[in-house]
C-alpha positions in Angstrom: 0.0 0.0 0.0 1.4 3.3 -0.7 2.5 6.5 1.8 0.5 9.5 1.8 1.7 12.9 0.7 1.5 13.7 4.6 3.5 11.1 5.7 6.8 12.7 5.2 8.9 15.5 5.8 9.1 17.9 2.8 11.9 19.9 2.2 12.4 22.8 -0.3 15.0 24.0 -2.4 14.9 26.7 -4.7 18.5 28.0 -5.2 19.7 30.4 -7.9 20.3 29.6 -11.4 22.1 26.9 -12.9 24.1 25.1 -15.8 21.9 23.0 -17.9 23.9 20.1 -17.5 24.2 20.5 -13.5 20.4 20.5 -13.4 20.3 17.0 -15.0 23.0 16.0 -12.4 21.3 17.5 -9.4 18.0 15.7 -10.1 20.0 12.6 -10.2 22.0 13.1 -7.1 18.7 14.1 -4.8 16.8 11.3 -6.0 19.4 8.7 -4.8 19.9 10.5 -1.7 16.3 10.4 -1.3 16.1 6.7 -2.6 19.2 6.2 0.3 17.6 7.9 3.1 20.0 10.5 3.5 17.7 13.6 2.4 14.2 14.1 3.3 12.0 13.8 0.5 12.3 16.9 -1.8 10.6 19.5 -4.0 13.3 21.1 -6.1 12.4 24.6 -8.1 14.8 25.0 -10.7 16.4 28.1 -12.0 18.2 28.4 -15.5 21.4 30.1 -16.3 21.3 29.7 -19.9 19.0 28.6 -22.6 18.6 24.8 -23.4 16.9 21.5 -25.0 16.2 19.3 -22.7 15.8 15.8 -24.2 14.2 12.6 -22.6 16.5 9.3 -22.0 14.9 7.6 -24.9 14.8 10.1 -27.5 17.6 10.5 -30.6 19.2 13.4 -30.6 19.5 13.7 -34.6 15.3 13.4 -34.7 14.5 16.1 -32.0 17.3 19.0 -32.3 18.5 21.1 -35.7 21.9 21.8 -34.6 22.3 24.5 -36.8 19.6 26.3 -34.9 20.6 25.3 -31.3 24.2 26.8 -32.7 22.5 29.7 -33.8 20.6 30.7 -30.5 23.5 29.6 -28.3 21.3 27.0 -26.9 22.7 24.0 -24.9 21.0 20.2 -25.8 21.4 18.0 -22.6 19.9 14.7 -22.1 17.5 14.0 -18.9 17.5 10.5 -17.1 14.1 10.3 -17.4 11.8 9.2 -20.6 9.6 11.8 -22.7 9.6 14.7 -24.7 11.7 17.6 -25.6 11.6 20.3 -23.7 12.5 24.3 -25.0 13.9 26.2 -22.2 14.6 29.7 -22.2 15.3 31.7 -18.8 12.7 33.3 -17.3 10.5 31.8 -20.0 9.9 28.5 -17.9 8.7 26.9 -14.5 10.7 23.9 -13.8 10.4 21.5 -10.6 11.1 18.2 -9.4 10.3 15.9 -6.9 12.2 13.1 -5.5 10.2 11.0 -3.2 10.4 7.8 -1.4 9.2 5.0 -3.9 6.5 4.0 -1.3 4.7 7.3 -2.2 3.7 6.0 -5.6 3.7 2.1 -4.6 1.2 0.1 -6.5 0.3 2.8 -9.4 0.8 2.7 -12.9 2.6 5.1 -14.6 -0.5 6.8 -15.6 -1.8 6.9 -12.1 1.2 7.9 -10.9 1.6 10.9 -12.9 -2.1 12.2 -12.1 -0.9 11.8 -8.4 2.0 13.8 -8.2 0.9 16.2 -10.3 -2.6 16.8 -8.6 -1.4 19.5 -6.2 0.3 21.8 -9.2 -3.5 21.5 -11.1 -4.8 22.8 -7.2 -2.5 25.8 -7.5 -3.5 26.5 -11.3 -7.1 26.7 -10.0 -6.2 29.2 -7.7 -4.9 31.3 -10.2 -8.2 30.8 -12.6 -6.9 28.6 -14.8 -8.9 25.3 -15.3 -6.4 22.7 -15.6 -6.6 19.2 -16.0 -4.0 16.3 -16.2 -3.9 14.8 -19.5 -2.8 11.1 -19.7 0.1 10.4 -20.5 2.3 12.9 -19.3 0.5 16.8 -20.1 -0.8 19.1 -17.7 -3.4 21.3 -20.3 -6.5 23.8 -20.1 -9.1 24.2 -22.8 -6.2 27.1 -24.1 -3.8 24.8 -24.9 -0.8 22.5 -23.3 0.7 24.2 -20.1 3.3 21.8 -19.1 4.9 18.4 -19.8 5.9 15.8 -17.0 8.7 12.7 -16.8 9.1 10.2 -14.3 11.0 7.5 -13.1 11.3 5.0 -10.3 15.1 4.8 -9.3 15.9 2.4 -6.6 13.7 3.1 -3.4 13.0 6.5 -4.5 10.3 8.1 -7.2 11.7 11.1 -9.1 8.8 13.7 -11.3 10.2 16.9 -12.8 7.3 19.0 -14.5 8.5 22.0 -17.4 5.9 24.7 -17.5 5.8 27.4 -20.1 5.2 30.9 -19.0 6.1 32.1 -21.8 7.4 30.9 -25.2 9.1 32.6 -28.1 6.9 30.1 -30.7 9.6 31.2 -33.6 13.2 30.6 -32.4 11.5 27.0 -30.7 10.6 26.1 -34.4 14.0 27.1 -35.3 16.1 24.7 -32.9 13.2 21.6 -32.3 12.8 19.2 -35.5 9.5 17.7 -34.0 7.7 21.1 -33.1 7.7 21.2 -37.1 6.7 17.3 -38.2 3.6 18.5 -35.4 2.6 22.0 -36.4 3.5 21.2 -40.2 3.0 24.8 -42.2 0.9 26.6 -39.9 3.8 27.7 -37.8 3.9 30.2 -34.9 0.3 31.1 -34.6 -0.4 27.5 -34.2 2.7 27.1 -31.7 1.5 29.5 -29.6 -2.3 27.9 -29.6 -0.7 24.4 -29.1 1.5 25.2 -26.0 -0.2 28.0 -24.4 1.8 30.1 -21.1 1.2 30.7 -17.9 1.8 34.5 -18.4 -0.7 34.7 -21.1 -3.5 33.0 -19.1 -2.8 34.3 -15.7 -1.1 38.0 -16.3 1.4 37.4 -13.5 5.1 37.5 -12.9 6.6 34.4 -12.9 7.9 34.7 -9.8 4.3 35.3 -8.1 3.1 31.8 -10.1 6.1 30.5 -8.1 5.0 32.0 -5.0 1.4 30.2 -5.7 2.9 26.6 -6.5 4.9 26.5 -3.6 2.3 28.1 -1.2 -0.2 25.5 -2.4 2.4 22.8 -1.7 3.0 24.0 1.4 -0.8 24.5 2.7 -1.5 20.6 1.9 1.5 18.8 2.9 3.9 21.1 4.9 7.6 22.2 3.2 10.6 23.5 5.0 13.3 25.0 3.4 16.7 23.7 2.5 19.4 23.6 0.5 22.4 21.4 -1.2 24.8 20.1 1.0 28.1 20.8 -0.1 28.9 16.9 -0.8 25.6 16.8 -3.1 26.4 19.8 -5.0 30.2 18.4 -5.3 29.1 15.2 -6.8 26.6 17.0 -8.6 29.5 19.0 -10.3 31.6 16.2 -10.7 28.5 14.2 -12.8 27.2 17.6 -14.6 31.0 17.3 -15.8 31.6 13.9 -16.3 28.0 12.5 -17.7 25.7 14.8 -18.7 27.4 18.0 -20.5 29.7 14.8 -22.6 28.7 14.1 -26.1 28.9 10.4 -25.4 25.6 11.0 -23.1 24.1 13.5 -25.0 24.4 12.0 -28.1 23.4 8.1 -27.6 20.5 6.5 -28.5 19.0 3.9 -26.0 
């Protein structure tokens, strides 16, 4: 039988921004300190130094990114640990979280189930805002506007880890530019259409980012309690030493599982 939400100890981080790479890393680290039962389960909100693709375990890299346009934009293609979709990234542009939970949270759901689970209390906190949101199987959070946000997830060891990207906003042209399969999907009806298919937070709520933020974690916070943290210096060293070592290599970025 699985654990409640309420069953554990939450912790919060939300430190300043980072390297691409290092994000992919970090999620990694947490979730098998988590997993190990060294850290308290966690909710991670991400910040971005710089511009990126982020790319799911699975995918090929030669199907999802035009190099040329990734070149062109200065924008940095990482590979995730988890399955799904690519993901456009722009600073500022983009909510990005993670969770990293004991396995026993999610014990006995299916993937599907899963994912409605963990992603319940974010559709909460988009209510509150006035935007009608609803999980869309297999791994889209969307309102009758259009897609809001994109989810992955993975069960590593003894822990659960579920990252959510959210756009806020979107620049629909230069993510045509540098994504092959935003084409194959929107064929020639281009930006118009990219901005009705994946349609921001900022456009539907009229808030800062920072105050959507503010909402999230409030929300969070009101149901199942959150404390805040931050790396500990050993995490954040390994963390480096992966970002370096793994995930900003061509040999990682590049395969095809």
């Amino acid at each position: 039988m699985s654990a409640g939400w309420n069953d554990f100890d939450w912790q919060l981080v939300h430190a300043g921004p980072q390297a691409p790479a290092l994000h992919m890393a970090l999620d990694e680290v947490i979730t098998d300190e988590v997993a190990a039962g060294r850290r308290a389960p966690t909710l991670r909100v991400w910040e971005w130094a710089s511009p990126a693709v982020v790319i799911g375990r699975f995918q090929s890299l030669r199907n999802e990114v035009d190099p040329d346009g990734a070149r062109r934009h200065g924008i940095e293609v990482v590979r995730r640990i988890t399955g799904g979709g690519a993901m456009f990234i722009e600073p500022g542009n983009t909510i990005t979280y993670s969770l990293s939970a004991p396995v026993a949270l999610v014990e006995g759901m299916s993937f599907e189930q899963s994912y409605a689970f963990m992603d319940a209390w974010v559709l909460e906190a988009l209510r509150s805002l006035g935007i009608e949101a609803w999980y869309q199987p297999l791994n889209d959070i969307t309102s009758k506007h259009g897609k809001i946000a994109g989810a992955a997830q993975m069960r590593r060891g003894k822990a659960v880890l579920h990252h959510v990207t959210m756009a806020y906003d979107i620049d629909a042209g230069k993510m045509l530019e540098v994504l092959r399969i935003g084409r194959e999907k929107l064929s020639d009806k281009a930006t118009q259409s990219a901005n009705k298919r994946v349609d921001p937070l900022r456009s539907q709520t009229g808030l800062p980012r920072e105050q959507v933020i503010a909402r999230m974690i409030d929300t969070f916070n009101a149901a199942y309690g959150l404390a805040d943290a931050a790396f500990s210096a050993e995490e954040l060293h390994r963390a480096e030493a992966l970002a370096r070592d793994k995930f900003a290599t061509a040999a990682w970025t590049g395969i095809v599982a």
